[in-house]
C-alpha positions in Angstrom: 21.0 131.4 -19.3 22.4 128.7 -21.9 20.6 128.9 -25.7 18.7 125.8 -26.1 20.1 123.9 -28.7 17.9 123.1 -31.5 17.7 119.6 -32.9 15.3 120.5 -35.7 18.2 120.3 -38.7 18.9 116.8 -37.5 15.3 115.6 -37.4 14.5 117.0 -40.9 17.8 115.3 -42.3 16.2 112.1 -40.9 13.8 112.4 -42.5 14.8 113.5 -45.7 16.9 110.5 -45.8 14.3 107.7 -44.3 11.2 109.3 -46.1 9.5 105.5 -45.8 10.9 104.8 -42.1 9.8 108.4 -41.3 6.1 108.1 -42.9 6.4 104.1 -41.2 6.8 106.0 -37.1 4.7 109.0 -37.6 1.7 107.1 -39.4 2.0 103.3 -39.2 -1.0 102.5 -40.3 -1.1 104.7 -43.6 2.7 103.7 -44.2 1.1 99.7 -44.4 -0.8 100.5 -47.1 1.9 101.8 -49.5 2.9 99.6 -52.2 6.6 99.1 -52.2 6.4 101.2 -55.8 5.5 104.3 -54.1 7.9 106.9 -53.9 7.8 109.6 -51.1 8.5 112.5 -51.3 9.4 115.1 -48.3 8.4 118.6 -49.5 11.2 121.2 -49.4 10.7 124.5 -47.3 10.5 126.6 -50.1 7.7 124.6 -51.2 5.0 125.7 -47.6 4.9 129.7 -48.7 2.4 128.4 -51.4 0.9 125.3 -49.9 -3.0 124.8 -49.8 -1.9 122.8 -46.6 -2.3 124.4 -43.5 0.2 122.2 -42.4 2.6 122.9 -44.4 2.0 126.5 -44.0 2.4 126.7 -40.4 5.4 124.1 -40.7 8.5 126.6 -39.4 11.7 124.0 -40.4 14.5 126.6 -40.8 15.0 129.8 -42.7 18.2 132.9 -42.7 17.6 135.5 -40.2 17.3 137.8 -42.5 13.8 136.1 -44.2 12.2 135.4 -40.6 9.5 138.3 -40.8 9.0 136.6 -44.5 8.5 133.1 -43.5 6.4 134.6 -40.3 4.0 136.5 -42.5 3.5 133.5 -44.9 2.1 131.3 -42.2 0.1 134.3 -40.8 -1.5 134.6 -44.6 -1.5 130.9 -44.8 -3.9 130.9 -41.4 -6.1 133.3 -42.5 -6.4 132.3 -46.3 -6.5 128.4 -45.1 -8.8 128.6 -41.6 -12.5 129.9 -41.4 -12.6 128.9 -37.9 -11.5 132.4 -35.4 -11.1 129.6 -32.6 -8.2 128.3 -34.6 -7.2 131.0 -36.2 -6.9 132.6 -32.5 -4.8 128.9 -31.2 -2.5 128.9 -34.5 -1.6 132.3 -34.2 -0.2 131.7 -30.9 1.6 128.7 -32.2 3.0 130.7 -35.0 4.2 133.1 -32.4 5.7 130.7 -30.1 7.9 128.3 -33.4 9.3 131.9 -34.9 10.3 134.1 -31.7 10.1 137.3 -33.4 12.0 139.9 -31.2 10.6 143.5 -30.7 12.3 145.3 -33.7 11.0 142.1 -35.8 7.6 142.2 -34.5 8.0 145.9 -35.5 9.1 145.0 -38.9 6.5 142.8 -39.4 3.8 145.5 -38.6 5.1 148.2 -41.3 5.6 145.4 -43.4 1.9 143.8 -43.3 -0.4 146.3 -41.5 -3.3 144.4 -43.1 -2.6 141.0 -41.4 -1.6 142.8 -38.4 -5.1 144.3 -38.3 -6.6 141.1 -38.5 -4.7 139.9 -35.6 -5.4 142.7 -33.6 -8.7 142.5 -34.1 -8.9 138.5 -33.5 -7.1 139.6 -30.1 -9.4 142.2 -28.9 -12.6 140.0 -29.5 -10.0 137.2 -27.0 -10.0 140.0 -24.3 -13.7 141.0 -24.7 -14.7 137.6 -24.4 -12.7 137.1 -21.2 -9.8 135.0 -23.4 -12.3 132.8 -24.8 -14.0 133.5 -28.1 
């Protein structure tokens, strides 16, 4: 099966360079209000590990191979530091899942690595399957 090619890189660089034109499609109506003196500013990746925004949290841009179970682990924290709400917590999870694609051995990594958020999602997933998949 052919690797999907990923156009994320491109769409960030978009971005990054059209920060008004960006903020103008994604949220017209805000973007009306600014004055023309407003600068925006796109916050870099680095930057979401110690967001207060969910949003930034769970934002997966890019990141080496080698920090994935890093960058995986800071949104889990971010979701559980961020969200009171186990319904969320239980939808974001799987959303974090889907965006980083941890493999086996990672998924392993990440275990001995953070037992204590592991816990948590284990526990958030056996209250799923009590409740038939709904909590």
């Amino acid at each position: 099966m052919a690797k999907r090619k990923s156009h994320d890189q491109n769409f960030k660089n978009l971005i990054l360079d059209y920060p008004r034109e960006a903020l103008a499609f994604f949220a017209a109506e805000e973007a009306d209000d600014l004055l023309p003196s407003v600068k925006v500013t796109p916050i870099r990746q680095e930057q979401f590990f110690s967001s207060q925004n969910i949003v930034a949290r769970l934002n997966h841009v890019r990141w080496a191979e080698q920090d994935k179970i890093e960058v995986y682990a800071k949104a889990i924290q971010g979701l559980f530091a961020l969200e009171s709400s186990v319904e969320k917590q239980l939808k974001y999870i799987d959303f974090v899942d889907i965006y980083s694609d941890l493999n086996e051995d990672e998924r392993q990594g990440y275990q001995r690595r953070y037992p204590q958020e592991e816990s948590k999602m284990a526990g958030l997933a056996e209250r799923r399957r009590s409740k038939g998949g709904r909590v």
